[in-house]
The first five atom37 places (N, CA, C, CB, O) and aatype in JSON, in Angstrom:
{
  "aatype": [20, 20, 20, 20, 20, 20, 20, 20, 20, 20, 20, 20, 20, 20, 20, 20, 20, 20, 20, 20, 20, 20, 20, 20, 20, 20, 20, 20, 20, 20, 20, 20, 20, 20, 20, 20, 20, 20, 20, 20, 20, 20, 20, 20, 20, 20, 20, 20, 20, 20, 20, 20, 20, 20, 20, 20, 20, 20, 20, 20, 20, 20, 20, 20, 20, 20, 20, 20, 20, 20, 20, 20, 20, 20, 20, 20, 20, 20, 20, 20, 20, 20, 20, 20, 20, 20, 20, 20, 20, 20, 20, 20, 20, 20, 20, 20, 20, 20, 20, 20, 20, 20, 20, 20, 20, 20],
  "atom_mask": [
    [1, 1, 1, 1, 1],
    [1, 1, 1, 1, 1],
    [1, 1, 1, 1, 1],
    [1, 1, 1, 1, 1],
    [1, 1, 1, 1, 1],
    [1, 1, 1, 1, 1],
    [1, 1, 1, 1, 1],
    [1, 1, 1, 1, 1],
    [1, 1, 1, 1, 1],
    [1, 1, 1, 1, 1],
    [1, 1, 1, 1, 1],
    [1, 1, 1, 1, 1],
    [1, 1, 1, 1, 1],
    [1, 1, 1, 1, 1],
    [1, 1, 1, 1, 1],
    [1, 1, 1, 1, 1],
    [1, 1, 1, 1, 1],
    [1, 1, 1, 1, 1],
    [1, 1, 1, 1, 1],
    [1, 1, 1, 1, 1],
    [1, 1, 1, 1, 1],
    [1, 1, 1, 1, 1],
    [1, 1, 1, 1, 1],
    [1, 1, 1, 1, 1],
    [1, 1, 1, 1, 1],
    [1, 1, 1, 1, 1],
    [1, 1, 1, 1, 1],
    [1, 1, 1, 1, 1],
    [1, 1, 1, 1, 1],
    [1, 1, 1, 1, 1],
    [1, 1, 1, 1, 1],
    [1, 1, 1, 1, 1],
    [1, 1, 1, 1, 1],
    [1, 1, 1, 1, 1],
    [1, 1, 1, 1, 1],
    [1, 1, 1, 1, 1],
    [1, 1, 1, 1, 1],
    [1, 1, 1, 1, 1],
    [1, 1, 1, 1, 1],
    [1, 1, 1, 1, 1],
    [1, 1, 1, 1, 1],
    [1, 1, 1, 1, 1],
    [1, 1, 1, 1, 1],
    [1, 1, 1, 1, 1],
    [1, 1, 1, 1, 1],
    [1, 1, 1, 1, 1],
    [1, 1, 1, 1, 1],
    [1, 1, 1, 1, 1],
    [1, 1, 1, 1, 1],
    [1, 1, 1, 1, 1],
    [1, 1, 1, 1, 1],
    [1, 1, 1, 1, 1],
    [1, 1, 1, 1, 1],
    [1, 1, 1, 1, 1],
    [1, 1, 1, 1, 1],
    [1, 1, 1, 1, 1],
    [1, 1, 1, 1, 1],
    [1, 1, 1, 1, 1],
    [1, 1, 1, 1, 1],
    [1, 1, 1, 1, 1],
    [1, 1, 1, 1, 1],
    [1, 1, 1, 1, 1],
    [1, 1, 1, 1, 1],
    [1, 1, 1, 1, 1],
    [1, 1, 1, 1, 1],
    [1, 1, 1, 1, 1],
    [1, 1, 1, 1, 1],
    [1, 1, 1, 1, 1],
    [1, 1, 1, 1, 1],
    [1, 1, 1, 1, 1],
    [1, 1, 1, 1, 1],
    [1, 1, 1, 1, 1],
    [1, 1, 1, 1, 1],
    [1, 1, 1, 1, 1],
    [1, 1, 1, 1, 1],
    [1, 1, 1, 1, 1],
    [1, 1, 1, 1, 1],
    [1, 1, 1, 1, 1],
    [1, 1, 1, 1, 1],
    [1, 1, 1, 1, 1],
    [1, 1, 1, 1, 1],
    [1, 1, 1, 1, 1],
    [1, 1, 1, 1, 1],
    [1, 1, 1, 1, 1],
    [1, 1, 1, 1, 1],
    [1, 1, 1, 1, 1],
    [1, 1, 1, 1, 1],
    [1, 1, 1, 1, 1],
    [1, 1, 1, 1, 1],
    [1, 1, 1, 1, 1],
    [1, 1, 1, 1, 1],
    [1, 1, 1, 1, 1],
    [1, 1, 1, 1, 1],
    [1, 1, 1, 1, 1],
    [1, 1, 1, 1, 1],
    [1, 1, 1, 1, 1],
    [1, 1, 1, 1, 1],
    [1, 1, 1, 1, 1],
    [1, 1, 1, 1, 1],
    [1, 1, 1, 1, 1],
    [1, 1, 1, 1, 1],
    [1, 1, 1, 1, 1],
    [1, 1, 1, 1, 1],
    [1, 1, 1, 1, 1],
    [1, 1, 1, 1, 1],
    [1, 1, 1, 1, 1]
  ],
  "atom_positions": [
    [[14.17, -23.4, -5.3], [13.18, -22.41, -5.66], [12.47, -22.85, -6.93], [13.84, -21.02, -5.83], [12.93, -23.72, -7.67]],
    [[11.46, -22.27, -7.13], [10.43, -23.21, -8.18], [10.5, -21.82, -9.34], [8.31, -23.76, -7.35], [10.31, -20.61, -9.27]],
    [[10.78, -22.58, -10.15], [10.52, -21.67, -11.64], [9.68, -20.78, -12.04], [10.28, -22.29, -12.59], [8.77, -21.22, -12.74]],
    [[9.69, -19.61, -11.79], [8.92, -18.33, -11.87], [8.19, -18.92, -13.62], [10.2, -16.53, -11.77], [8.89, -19.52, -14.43]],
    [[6.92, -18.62, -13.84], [6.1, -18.62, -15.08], [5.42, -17.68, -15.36], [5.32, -19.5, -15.18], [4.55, -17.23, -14.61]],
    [[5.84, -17.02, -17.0], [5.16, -16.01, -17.13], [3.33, -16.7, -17.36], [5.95, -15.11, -18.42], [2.86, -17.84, -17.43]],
    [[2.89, -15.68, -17.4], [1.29, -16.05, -17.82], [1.19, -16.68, -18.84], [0.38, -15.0, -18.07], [0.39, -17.58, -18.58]],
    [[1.61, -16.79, -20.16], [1.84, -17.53, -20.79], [1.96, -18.87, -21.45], [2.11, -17.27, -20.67], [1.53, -19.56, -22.38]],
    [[3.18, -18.82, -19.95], [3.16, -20.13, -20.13], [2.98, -20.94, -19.36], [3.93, -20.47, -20.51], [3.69, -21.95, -19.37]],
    [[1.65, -20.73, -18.16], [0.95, -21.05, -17.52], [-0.2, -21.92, -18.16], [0.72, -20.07, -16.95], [-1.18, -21.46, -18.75]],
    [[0.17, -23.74, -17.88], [-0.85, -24.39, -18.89], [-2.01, -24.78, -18.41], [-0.39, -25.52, -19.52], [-2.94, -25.32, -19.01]],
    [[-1.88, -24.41, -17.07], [-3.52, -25.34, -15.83], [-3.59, -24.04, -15.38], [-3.23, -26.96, -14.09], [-2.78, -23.15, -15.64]],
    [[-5.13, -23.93, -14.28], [-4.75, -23.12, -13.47], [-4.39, -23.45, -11.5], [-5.8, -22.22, -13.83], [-4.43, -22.86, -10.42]],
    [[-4.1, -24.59, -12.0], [-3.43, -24.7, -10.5], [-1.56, -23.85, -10.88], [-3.33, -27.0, -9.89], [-0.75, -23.66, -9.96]],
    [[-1.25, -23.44, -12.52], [-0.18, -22.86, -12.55], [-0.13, -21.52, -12.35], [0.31, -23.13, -13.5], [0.84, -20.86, -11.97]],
    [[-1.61, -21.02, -12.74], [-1.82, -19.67, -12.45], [-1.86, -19.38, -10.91], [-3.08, -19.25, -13.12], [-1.33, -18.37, -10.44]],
    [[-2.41, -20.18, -10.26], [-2.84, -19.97, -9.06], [-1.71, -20.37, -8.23], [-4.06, -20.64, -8.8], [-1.82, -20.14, -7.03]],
    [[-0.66, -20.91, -8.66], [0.83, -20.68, -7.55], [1.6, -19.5, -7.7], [2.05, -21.83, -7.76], [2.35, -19.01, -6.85]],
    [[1.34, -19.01, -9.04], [2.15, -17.97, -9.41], [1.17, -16.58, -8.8], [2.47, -18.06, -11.19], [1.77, -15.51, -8.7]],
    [[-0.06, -16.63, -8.47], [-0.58, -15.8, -8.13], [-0.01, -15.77, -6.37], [-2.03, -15.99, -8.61], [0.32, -14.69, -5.86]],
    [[0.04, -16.86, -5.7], [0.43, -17.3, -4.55], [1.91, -16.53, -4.25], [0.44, -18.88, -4.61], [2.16, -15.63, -3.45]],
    [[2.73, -17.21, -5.15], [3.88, -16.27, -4.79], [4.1, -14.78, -5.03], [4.87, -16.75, -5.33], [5.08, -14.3, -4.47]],
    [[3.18, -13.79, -5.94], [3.58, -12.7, -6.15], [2.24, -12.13, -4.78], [3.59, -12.22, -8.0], [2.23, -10.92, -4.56]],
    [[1.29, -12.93, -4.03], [0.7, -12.63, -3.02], [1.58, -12.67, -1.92], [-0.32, -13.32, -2.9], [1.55, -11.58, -1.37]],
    [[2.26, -13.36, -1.43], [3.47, -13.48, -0.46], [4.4, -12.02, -0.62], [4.48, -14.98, -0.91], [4.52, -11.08, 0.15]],
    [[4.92, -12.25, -1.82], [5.95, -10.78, -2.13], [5.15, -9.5, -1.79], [6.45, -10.57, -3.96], [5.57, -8.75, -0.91]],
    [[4.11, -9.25, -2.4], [3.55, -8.62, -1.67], [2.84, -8.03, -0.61], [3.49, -8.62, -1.9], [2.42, -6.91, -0.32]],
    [[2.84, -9.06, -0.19], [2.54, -9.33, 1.74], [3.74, -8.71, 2.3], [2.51, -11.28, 2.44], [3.56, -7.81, 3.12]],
    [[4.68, -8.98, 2.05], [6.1, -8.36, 2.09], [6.64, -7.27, 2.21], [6.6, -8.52, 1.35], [7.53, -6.95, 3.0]],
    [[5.97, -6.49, 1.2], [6.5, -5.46, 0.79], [5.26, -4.58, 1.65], [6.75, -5.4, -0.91], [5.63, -3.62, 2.33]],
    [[4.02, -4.87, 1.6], [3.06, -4.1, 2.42], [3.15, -4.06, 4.17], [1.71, -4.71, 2.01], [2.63, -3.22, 4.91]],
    [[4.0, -5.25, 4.58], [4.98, -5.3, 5.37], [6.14, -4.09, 5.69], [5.47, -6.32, 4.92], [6.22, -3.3, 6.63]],
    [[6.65, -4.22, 4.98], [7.79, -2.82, 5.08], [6.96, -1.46, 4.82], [9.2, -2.88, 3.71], [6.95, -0.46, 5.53]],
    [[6.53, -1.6, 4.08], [5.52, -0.48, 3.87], [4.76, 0.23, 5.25], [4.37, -1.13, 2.92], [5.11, 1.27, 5.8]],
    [[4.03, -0.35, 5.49], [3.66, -0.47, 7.05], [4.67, 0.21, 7.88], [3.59, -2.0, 7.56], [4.42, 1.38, 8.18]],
    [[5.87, -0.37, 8.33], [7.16, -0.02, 9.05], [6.97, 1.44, 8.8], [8.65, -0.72, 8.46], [6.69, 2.15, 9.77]],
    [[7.13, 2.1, 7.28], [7.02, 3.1, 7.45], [6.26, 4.08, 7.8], [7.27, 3.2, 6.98], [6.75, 5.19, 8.02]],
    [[4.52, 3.78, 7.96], [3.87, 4.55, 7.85], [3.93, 4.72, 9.42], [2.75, 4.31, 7.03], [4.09, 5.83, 9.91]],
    [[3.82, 3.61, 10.15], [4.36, 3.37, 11.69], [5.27, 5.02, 11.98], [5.7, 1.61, 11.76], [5.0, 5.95, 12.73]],
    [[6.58, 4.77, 10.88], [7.46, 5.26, 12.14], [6.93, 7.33, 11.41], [9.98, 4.43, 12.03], [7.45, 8.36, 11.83]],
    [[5.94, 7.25, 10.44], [5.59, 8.76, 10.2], [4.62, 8.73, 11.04], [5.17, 9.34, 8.75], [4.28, 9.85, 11.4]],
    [[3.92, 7.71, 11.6], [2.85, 8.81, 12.44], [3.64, 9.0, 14.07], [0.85, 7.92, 12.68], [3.2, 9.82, 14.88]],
    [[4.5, 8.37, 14.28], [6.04, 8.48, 14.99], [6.17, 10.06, 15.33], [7.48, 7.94, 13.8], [6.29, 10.69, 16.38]],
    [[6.09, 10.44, 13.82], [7.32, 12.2, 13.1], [6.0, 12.8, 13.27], [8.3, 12.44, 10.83], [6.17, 14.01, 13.39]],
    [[5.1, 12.57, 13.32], [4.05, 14.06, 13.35], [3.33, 14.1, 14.52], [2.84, 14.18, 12.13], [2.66, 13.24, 15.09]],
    [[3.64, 15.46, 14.82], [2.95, 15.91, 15.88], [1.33, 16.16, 16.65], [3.39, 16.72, 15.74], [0.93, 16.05, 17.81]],
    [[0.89, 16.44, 15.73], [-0.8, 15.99, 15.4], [-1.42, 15.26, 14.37], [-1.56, 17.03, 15.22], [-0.81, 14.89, 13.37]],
    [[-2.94, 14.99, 14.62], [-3.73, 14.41, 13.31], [-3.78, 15.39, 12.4], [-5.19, 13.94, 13.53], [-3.79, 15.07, 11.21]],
    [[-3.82, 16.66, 12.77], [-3.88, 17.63, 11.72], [-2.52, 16.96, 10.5], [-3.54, 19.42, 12.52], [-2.88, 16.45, 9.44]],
    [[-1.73, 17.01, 10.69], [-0.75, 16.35, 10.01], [-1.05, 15.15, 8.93], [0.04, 15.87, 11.0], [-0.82, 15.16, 7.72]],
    [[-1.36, 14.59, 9.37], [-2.09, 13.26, 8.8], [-2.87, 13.33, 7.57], [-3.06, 12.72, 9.78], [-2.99, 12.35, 6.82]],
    [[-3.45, 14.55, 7.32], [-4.43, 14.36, 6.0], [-3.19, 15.47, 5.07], [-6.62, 15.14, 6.26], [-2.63, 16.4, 5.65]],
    [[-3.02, 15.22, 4.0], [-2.21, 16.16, 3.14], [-2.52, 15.24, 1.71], [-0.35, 16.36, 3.69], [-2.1, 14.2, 1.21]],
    [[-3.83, 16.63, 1.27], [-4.15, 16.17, 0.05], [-3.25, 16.29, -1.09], [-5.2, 16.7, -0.25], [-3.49, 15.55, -2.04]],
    [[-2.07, 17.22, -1.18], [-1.64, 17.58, -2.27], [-0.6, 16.22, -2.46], [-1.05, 19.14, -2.24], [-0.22, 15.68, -3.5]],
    [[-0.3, 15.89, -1.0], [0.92, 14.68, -1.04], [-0.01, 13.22, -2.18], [1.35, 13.95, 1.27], [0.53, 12.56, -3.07]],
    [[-1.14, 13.15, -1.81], [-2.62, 12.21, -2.07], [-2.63, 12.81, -3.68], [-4.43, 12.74, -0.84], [-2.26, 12.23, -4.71]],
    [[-2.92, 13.51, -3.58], [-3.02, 13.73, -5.29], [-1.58, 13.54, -5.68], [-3.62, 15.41, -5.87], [-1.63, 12.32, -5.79]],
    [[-0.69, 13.76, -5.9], [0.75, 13.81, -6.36], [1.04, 11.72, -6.1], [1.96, 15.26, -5.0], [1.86, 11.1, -6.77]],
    [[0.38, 11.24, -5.29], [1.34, 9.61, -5.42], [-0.18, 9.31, -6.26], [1.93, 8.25, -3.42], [0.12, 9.04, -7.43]],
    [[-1.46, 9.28, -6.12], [-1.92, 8.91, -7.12], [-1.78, 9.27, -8.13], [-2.67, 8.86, -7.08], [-2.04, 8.3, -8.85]],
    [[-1.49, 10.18, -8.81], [-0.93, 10.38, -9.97], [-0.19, 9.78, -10.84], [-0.51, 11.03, -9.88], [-0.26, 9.25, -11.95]],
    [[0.79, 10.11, -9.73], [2.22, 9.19, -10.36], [1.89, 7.38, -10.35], [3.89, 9.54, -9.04], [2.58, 6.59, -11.0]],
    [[1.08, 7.11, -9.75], [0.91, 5.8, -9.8], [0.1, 5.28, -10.94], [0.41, 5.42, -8.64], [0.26, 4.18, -11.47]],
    [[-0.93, 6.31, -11.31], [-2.1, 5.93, -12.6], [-0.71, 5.88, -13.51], [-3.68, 7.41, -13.18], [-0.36, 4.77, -13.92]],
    [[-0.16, 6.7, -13.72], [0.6, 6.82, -14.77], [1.92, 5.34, -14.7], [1.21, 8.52, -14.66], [2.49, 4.88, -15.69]],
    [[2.02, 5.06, -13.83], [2.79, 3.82, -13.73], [2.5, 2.38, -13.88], [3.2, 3.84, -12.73], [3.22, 1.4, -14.05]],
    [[0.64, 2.62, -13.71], [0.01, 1.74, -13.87], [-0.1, 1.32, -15.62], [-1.15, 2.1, -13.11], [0.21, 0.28, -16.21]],
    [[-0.69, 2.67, -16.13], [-0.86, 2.65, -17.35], [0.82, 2.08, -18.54], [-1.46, 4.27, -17.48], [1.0, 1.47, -19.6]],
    [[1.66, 2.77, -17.49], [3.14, 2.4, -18.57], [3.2, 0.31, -18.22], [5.32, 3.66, -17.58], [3.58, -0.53, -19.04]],
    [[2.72, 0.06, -16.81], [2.77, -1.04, -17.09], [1.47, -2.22, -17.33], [3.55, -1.25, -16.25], [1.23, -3.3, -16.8]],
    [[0.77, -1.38, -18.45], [-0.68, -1.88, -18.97], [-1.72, -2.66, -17.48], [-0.27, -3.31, -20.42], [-2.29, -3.74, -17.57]],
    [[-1.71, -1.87, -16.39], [-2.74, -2.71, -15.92], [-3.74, -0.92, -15.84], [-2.25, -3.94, -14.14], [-3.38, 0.19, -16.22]],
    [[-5.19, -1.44, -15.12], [-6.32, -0.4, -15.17], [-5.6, 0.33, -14.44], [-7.82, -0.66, -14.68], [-5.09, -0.25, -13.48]],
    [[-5.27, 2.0, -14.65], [-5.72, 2.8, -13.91], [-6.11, 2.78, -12.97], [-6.22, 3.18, -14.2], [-5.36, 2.55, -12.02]],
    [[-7.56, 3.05, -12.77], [-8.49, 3.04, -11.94], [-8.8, 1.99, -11.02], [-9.36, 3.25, -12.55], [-9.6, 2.11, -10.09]],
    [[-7.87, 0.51, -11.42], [-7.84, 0.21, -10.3], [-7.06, 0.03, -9.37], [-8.2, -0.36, -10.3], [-7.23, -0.37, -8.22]],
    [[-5.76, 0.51, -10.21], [-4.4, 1.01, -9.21], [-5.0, 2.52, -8.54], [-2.61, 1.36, -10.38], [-4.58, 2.89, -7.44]],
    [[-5.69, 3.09, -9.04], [-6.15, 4.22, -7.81], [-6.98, 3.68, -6.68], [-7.1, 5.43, -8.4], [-6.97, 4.03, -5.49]],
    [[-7.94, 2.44, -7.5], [-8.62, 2.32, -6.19], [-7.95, 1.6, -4.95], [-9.83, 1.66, -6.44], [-8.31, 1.77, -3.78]],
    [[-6.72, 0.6, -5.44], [-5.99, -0.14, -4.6], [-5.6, 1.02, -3.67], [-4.82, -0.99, -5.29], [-6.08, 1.29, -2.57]],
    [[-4.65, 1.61, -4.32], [-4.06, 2.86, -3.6], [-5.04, 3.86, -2.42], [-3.63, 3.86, -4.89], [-4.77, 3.93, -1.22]],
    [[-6.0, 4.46, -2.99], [-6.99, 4.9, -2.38], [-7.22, 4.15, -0.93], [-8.07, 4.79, -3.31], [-6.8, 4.67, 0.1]],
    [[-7.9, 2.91, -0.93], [-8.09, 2.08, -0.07], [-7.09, 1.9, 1.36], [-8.15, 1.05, -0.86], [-7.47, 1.88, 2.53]],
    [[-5.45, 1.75, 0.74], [-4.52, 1.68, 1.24], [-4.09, 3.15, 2.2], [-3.75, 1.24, 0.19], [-3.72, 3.19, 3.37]],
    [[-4.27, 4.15, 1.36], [-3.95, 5.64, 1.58], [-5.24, 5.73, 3.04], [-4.33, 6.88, -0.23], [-5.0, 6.04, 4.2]],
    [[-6.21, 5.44, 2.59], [-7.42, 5.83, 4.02], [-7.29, 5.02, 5.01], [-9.06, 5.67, 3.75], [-7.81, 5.33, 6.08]],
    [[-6.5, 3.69, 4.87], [-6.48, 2.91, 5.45], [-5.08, 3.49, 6.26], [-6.66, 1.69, 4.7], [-5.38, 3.56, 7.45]],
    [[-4.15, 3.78, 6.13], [-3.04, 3.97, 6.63], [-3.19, 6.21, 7.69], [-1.79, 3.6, 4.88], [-2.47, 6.78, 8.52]],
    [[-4.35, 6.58, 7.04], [-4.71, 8.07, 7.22], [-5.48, 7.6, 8.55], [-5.7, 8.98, 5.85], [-5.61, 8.49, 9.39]],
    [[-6.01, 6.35, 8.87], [-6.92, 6.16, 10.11], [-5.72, 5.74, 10.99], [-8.28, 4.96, 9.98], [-5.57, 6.47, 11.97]],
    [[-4.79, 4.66, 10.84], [-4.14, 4.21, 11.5], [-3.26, 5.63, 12.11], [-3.54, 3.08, 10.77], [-3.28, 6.04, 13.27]],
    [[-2.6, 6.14, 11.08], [-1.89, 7.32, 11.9], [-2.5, 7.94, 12.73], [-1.42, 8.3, 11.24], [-2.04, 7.97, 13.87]],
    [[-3.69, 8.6, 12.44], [-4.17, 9.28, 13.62], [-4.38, 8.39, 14.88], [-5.44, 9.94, 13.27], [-3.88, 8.64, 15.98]],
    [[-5.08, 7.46, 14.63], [-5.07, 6.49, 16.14], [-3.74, 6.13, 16.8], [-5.72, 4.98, 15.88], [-3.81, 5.6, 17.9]],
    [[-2.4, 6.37, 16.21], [-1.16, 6.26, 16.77], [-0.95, 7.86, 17.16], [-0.02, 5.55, 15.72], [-0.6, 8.27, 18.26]],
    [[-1.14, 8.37, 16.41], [-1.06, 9.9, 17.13], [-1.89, 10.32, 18.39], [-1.52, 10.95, 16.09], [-1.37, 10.79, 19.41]],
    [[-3.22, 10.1, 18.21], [-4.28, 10.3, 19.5], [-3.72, 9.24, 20.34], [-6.08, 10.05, 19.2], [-3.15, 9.66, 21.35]],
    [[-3.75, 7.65, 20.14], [-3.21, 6.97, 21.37], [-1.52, 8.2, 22.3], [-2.56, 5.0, 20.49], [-1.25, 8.61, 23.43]],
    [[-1.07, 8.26, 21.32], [0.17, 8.99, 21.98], [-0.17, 10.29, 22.97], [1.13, 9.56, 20.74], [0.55, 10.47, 23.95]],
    [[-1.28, 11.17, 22.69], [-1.89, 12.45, 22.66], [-2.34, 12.35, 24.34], [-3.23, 12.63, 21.37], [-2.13, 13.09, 25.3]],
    [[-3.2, 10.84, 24.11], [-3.7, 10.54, 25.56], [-2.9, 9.84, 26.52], [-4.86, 9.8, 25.52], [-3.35, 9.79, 27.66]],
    [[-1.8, 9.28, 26.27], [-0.9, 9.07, 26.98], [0.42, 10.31, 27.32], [-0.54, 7.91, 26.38], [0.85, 10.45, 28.46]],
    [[0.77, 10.86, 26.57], [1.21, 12.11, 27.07], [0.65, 12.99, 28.87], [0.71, 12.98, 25.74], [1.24, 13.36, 29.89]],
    [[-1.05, 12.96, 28.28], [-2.14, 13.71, 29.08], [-1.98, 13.24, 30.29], [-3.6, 13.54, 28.64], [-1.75, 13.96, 31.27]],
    [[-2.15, 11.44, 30.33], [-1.97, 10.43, 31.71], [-0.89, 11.1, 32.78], [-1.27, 8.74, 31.2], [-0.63, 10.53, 33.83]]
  ]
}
């Protein structure tokens, strides 16, 4: 395994750019499992009505600005990551819910 480098002490940027490589993989990873789950909730709900729940949407962005900020990156653009991710995963459920809806119907 190759020696994790903080930024630091990153002296080229072909050093930045492996270390960017591997924390892109890990997180490929983890948006991976991530996924799994959102899969097996649109699984658990019974309609699209289900699917939009702003208060749940306000409550993880929240907590995330604030996690962002304790670990000094923007805010705003851990909301927008999030955001992106959140609408992105609010379309997919419903299209696993309606695909299910119309196969039920069949």
């Amino acid at each position: 395994m190759t020696e994790i480098k903080l930024p630091k002490d990153c002296a080229t940027k072909q050093d930045v750019r492996a270390e960017i490589d591997r924390i892109d993989q890990a997180l490929l990873r983890l948006f991976a499992e991530r996924h799994a789950y959102v899969t097996r909730m649109a699984e658990l709900k019974a309609n699209v009505d289900e699917v939009q729940a702003p208060e749940r949407i306000a409550e993880v962005i929240s907590r995330l600005r604030g996690m962002a900020d304790e670990l000094d990156m923007d805010s705003d653009q851990a909301e927008t990551i999030w955001r992106t991710l959140i609408d992105w995963n609010i379309a997919y459920e419903k299209n696993i819910i309606t695909a299910r809806a119309l196969k039920d119907q069949a």
